[in-house]
C-alpha atoms as one frame of an Amber mdcrd trajectory, in Angstrom:
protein
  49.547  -0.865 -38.240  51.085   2.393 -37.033  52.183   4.929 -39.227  55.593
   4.844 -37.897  55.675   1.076 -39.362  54.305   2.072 -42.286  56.770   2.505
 -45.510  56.269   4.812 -47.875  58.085   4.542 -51.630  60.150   2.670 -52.954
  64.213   1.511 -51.693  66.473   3.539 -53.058  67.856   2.399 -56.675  72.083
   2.538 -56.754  72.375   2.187 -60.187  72.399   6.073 -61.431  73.994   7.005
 -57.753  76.925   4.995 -57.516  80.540   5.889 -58.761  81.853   3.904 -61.319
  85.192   1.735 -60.002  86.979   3.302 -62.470  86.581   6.927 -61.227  87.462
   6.659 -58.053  90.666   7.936 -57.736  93.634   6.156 -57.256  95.350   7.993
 -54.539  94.059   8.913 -51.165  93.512  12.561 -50.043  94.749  14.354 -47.671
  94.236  14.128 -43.857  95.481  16.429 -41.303  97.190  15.935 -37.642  97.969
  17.330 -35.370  99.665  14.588 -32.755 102.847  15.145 -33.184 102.803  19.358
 -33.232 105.958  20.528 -31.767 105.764  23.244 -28.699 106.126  27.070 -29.519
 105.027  26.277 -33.055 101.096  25.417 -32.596  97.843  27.019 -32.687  97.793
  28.583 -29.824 100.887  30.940 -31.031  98.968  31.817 -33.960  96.409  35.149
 -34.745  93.105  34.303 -35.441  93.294  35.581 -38.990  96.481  33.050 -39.311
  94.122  30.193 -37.565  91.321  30.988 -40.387  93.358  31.068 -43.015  94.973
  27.567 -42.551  91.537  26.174 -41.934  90.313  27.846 -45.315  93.299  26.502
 -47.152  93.379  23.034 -45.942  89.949  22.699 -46.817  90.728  23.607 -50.124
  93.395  21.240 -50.112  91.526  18.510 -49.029  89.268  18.551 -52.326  92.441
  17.457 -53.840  94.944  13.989 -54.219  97.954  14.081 -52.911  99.134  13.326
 -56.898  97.235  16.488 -57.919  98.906  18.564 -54.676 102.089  17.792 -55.970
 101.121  19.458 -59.105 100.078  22.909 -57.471 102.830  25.830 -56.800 104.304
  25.320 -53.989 102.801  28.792 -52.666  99.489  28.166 -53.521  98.158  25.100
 -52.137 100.966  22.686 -52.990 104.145  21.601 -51.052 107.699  21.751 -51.535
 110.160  19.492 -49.710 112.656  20.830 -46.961 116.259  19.148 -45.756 116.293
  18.674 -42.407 119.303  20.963 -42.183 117.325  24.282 -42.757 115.078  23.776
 -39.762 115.952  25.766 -36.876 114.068  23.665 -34.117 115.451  20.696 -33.473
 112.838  17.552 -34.539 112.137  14.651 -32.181 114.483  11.656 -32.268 112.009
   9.306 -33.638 110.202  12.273 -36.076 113.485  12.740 -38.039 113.584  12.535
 -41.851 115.898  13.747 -44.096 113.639  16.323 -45.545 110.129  17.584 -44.806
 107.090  19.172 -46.262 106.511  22.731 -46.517 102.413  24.198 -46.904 101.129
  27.776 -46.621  98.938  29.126 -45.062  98.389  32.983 -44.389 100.520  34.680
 -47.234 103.561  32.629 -47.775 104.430  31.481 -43.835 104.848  28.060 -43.695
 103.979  25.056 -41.592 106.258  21.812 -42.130 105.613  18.148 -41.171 105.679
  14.605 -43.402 103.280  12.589 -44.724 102.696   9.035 -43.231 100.485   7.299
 -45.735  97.567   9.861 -46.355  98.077  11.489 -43.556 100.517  14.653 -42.389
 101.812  15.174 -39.354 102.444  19.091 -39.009 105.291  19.666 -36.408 105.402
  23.139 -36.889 103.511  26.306 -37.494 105.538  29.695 -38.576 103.677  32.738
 -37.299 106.363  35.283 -37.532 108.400  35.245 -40.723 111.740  33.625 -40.797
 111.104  31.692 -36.849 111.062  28.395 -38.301 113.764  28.483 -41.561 115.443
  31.008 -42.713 113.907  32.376 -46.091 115.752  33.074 -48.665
């Protein structure tokens, strides 16, 4: 017999290494896209300091339900909800809600979008204060 063939220990045992049902939580977590990103407010209009930060933040975010987002303030890594109304850009036909969601991500300049099960769509970044909504 080769040593490649040959096993060496013992299987792994799942009873101290698996979750419990019970903790698992009961909500899904966040999941990012970008498919439905609206022109003049992507990535490529953003700094690279603006293109960290949003990486940093959503990774943070990610660690997190969408039940215990809604808990967080709204400029820290939690959400608040938009009416259509305030945007300036005009949404897609078919991408129109009656409200949206608002993140942050470098100091308070927001990117807005929905959520489609776990997943939000972002249709637009803000890199310059006061493009995408007026602030006040």
């Amino acid at each position: 017999m080769s040593k490649r063939n040959k096993r060496r220990g013992q299987p792994p045992n799942p009873t101290d290494q698996t979750i419990p049902l019970r903790s698992i939580p009961e909500e899904g977590y966040p999941l990012l896209s970008f498919r439905h990103l609206q022109p003049q407010f992507g990535a490529e209009k953003m700094s690279q300091r603006q293109c960290s930060e949003f990486l940093i933040k959503w990774a943070k975010r990610s660690h997190y339900t969408w039940k215990e987002l809604n808990i967080h303030k709204r400029h820290a890594l939690g959400f608040e909800m938009l009416p259509r109304k305030r945007i300036k850009p005009k949404p897609p036909e078919f991408l129109q809600q009656d409200s949206y969601m608002v993140f942050r991500h470098e100091g308070n300049l927001p990117f807005v979008g929905f959520k489609a099960g776990d997943v939000f769509y972002v249709l637009w970044v803000e890199v310059k204060y006061g493009d995408l909504y007026d602030h006040g």
